[in-house]
DSSP file (Angstrom, degrees, kcal/mol; ACC not computed):
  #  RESIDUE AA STRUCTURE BP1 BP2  ACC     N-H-->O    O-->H-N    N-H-->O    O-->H-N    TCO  KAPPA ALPHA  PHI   PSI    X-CA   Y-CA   Z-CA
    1    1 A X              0   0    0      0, 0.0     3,-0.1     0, 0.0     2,-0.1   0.000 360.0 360.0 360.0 155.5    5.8   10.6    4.8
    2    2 A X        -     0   0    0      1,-0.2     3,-0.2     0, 0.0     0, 0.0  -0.474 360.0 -58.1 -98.3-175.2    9.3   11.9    4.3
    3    3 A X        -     0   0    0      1,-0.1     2,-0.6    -2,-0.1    -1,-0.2  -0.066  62.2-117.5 -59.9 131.6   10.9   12.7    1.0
    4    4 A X        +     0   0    0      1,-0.2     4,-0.4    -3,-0.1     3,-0.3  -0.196  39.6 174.5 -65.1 126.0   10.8    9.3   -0.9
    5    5 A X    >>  +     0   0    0     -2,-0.6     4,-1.8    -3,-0.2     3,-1.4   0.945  56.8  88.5 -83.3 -49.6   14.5    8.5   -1.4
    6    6 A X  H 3> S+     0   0    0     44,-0.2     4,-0.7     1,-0.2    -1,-0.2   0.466  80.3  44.6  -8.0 -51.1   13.8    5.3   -2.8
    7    7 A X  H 3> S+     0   0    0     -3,-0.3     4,-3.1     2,-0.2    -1,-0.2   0.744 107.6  56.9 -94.3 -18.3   13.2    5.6   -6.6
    8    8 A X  H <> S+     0   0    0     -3,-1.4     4,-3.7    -4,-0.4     5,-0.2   0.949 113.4  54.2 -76.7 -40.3   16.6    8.1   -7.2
    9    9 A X  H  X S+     0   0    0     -4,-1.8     4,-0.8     1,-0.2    -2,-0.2   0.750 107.5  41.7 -37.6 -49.0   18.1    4.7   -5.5
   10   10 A X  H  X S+     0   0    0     -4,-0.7     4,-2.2     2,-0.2     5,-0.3   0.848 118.4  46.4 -75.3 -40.8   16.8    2.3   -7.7
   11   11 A X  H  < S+     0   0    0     -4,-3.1     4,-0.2     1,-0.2    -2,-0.2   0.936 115.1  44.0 -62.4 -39.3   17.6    4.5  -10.8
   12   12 A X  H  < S+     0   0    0     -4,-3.7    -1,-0.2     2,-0.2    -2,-0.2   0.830 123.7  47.1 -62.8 -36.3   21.4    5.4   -9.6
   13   13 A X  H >< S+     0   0    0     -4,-0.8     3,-0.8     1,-0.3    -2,-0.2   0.959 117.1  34.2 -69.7 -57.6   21.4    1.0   -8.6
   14   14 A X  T 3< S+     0   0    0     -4,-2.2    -1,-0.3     1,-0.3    -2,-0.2   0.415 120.3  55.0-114.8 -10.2   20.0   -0.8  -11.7
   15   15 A X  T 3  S+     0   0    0     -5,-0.3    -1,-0.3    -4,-0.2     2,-0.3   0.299  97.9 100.9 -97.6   9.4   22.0    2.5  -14.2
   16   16 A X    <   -     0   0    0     -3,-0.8     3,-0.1     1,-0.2    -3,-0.0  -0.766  58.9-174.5 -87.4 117.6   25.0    1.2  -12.2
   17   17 A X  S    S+     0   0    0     -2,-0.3     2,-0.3     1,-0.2    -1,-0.2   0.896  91.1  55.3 -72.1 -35.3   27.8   -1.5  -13.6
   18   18 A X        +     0   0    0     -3,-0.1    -1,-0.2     1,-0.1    70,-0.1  -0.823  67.2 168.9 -99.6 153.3   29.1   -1.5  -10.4
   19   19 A X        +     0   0    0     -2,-0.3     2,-0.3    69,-0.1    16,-0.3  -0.235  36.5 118.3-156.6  28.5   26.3   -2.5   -7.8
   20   20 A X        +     0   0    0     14,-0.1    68,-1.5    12,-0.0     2,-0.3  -0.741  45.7 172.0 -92.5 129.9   28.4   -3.2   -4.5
   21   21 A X  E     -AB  33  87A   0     12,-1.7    12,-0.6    -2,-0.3     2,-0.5  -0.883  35.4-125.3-133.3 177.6   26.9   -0.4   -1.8
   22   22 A X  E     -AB  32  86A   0     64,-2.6    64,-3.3    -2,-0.3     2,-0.5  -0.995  23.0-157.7-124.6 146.8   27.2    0.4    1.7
   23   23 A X  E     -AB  31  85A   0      8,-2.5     8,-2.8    -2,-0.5     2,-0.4  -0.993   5.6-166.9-120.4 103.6   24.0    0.5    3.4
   24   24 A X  E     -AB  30  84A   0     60,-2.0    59,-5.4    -2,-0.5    60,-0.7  -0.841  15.4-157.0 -92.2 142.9   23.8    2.7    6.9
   25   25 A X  E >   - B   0  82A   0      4,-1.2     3,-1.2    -2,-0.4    57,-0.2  -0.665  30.9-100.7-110.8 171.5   20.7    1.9    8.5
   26   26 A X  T 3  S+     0   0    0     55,-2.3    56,-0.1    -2,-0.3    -1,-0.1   0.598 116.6  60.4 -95.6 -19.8   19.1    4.3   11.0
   27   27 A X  T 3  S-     0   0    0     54,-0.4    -1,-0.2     2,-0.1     3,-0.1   0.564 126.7 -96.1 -73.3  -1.6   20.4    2.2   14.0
   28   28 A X  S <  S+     0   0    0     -3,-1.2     2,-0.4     1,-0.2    -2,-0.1   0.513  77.3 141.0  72.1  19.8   23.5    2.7   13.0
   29   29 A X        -     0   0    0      2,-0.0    -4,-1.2     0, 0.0     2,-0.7  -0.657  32.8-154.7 -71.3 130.2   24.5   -0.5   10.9
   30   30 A X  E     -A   24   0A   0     -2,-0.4     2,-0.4    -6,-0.2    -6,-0.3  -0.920   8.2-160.7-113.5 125.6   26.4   -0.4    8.0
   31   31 A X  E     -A   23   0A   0     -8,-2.8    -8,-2.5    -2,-0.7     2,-0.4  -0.944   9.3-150.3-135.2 131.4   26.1   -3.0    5.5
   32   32 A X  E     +A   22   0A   0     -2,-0.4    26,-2.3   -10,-0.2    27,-0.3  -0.775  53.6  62.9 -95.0  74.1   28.6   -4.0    2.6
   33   33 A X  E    S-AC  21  57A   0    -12,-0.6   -12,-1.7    -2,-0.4     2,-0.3  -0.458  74.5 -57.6-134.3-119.7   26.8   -5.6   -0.6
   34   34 A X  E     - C   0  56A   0     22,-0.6    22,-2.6   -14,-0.2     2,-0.6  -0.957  36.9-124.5-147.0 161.4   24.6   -5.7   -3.5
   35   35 A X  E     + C   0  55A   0    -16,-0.3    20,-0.2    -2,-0.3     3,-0.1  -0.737  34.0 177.0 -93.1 138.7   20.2   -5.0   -3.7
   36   36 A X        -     0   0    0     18,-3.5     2,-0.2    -2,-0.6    19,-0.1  -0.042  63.3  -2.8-127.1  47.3   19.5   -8.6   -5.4
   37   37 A X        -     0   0    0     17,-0.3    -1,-0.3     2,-0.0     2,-0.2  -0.837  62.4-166.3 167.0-171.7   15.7   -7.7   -5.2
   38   38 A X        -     0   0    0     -2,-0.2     2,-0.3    15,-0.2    15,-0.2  -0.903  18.2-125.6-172.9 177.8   13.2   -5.2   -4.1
   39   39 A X  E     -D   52   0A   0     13,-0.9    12,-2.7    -2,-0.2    13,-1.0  -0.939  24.0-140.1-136.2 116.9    9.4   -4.7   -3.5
   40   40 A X  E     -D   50   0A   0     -2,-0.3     2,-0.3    10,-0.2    10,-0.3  -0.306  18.1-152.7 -92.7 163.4    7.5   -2.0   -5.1
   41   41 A X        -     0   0    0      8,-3.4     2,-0.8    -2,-0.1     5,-0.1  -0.877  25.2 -97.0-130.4-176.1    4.9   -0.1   -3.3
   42   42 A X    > > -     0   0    0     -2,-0.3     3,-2.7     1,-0.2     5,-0.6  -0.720  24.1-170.8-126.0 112.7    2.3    1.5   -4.1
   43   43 A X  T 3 5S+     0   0    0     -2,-0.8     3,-0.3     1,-0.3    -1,-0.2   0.508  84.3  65.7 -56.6 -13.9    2.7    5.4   -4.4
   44   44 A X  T 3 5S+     0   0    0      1,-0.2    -1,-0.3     2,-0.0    -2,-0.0   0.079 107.4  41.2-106.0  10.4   -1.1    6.1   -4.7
   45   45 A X  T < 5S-     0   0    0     -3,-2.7     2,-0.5     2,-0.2    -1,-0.2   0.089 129.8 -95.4-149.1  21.3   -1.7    4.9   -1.1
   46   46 A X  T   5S+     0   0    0     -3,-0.3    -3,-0.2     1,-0.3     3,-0.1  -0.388  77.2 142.4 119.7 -38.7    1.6    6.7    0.2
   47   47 A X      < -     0   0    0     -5,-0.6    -1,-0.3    -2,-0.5    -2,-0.2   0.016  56.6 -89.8 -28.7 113.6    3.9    3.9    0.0
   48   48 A X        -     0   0    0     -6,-0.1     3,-0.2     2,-0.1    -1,-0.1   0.337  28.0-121.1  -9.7 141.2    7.6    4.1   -1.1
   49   49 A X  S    S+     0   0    0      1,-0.2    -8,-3.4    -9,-0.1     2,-0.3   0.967 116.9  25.7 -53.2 -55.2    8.4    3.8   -4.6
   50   50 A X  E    S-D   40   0A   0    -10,-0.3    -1,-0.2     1,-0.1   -44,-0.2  -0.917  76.3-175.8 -92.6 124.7   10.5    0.8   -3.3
   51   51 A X  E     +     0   0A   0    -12,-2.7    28,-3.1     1,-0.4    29,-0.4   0.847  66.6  15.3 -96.3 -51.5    9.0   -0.7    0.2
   52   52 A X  E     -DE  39  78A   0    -13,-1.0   -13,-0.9    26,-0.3    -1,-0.4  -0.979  64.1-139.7-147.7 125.6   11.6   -3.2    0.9
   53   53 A X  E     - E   0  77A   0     24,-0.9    24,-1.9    -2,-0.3   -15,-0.2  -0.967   5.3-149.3-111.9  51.9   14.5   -4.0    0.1
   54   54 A X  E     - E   0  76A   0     -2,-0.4   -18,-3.5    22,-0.2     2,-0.5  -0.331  35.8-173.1-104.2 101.8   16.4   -8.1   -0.7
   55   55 A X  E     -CE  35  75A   0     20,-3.8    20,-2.7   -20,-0.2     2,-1.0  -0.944  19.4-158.0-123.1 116.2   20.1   -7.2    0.4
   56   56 A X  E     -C   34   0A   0    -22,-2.6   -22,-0.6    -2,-0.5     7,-0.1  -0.689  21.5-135.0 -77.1  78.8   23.1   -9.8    0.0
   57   57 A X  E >>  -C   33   0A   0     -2,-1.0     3,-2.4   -24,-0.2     4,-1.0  -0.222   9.4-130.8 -36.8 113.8   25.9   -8.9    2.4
   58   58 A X  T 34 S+     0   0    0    -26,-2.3   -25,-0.1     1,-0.3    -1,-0.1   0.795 112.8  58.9 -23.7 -49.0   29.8   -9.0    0.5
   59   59 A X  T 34 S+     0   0    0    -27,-0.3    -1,-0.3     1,-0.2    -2,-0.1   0.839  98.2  53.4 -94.7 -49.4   30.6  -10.9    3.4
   60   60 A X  T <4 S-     0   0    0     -3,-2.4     2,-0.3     1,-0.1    -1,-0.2   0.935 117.4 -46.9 -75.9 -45.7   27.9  -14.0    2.9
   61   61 A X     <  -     0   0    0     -4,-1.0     2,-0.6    -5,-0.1    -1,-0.1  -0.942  57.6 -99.6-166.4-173.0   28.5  -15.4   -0.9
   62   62 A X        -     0   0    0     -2,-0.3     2,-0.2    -3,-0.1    -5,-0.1  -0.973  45.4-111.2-121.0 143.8   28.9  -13.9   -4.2
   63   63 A X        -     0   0    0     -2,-0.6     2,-0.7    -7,-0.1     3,-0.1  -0.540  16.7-152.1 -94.9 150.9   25.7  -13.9   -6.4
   64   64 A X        -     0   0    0     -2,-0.2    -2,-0.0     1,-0.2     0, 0.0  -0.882   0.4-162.3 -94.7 160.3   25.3  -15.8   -9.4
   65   65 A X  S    S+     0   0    0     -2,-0.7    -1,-0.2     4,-0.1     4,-0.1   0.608  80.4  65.5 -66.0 -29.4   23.1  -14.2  -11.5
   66   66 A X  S    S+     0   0    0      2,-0.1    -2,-0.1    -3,-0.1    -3,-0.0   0.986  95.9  67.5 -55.8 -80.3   22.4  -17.4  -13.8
   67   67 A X  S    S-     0   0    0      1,-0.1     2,-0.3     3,-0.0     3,-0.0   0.163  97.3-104.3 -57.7 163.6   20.8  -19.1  -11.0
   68   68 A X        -     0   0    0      1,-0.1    -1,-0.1     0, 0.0     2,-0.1  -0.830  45.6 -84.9-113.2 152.2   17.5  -17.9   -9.5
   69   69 A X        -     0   0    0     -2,-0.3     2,-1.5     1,-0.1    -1,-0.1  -0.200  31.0-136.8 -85.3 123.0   17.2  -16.0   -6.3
   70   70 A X    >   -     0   0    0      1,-0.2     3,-2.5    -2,-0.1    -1,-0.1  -0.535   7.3-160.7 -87.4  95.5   17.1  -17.7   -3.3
   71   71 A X  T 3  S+     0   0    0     -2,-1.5    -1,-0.2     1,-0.3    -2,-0.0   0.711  94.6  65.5 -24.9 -40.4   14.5  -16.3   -0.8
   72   72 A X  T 3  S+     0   0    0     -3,-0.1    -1,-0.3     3,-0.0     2,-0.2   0.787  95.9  70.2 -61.6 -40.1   16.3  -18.0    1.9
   73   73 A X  S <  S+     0   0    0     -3,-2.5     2,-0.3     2,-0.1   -12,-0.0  -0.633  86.4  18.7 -65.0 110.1   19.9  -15.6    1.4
   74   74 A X  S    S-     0   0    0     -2,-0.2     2,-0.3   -18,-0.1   -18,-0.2  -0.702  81.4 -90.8 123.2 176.5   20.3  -12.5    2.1
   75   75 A X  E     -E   55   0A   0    -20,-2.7   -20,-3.8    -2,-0.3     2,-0.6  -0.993  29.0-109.6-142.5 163.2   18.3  -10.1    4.5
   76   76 A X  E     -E   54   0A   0     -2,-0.3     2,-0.5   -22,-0.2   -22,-0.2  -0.720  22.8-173.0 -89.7 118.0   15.2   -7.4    4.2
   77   77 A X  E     -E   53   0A   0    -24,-1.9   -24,-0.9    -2,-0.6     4,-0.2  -0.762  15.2-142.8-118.3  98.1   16.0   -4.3    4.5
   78   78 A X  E >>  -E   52   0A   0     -2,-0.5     4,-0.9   -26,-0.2     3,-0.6   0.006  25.8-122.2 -59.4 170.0   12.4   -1.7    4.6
   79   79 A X  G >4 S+     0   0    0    -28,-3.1     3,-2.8     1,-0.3     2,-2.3   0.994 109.0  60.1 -66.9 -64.8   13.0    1.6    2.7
   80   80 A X  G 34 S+     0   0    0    -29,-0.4    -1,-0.3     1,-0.2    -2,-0.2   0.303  99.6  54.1 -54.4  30.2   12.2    3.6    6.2
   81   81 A X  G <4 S+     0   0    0     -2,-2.3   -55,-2.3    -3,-0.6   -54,-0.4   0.599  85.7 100.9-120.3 -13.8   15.0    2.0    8.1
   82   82 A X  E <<  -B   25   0A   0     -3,-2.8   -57,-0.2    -4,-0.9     3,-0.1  -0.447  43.4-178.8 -65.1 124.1   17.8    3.2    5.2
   83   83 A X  E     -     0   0A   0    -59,-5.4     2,-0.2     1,-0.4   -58,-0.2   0.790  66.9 -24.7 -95.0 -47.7   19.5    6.2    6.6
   84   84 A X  E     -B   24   0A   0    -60,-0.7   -60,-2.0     2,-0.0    -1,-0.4  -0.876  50.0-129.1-178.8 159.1   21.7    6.4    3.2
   85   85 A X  E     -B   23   0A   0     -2,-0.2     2,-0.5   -62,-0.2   -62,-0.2  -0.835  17.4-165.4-110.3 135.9   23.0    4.6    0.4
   86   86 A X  E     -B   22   0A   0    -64,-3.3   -64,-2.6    -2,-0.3     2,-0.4  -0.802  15.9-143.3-107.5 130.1   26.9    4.9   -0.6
   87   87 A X  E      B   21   0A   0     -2,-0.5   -66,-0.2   -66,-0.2   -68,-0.1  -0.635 360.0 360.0 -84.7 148.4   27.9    3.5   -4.2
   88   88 A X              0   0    0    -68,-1.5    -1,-0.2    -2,-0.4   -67,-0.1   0.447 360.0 360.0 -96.1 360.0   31.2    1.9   -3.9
């Protein structure tokens, strides 16, 4: 596996006030929002500190935080498909 990128990601996110990122993906998308979840994996069977990813696009709604997260919103974005992540 390559170097896990994943957990300096999560620390730089969640130490963040501002949380808006740009996301390039290895296909060459770039995607404008905020992580509103994640999935951890499990580092003792090789697996990403973070596996996957629960990404809200700028562009679809603003989140409330008050309210509880709606599975349905948003898209999954795995750790191996993140080329790099840009803090706004």
């Amino acid at each position: 596996m390559k170097e896990d990128t994943s957990k300096e990601i999560f620390n730089q996110y969640y130490g963040n006030s501002n949380r808006f990122v740009c996301v390039t993906l290895k296909d060459g998308r770039i995607l404008i929002g905020r992580f509103i979840g994640f999935f951890r994996g499990d580092e003792d069977q090789g697996e990403h500190y973070i596996f996957r990813w629960h990404f809200l696009e700028k562009k679809l709604t603003v989140f409330d935080y008050d309210n509880s997260i709606d599975p349905e919103q948003g898209i999954y974005i795995n750790q191996s498909d993140i080329e790099s992540v840009t803090f706004q």
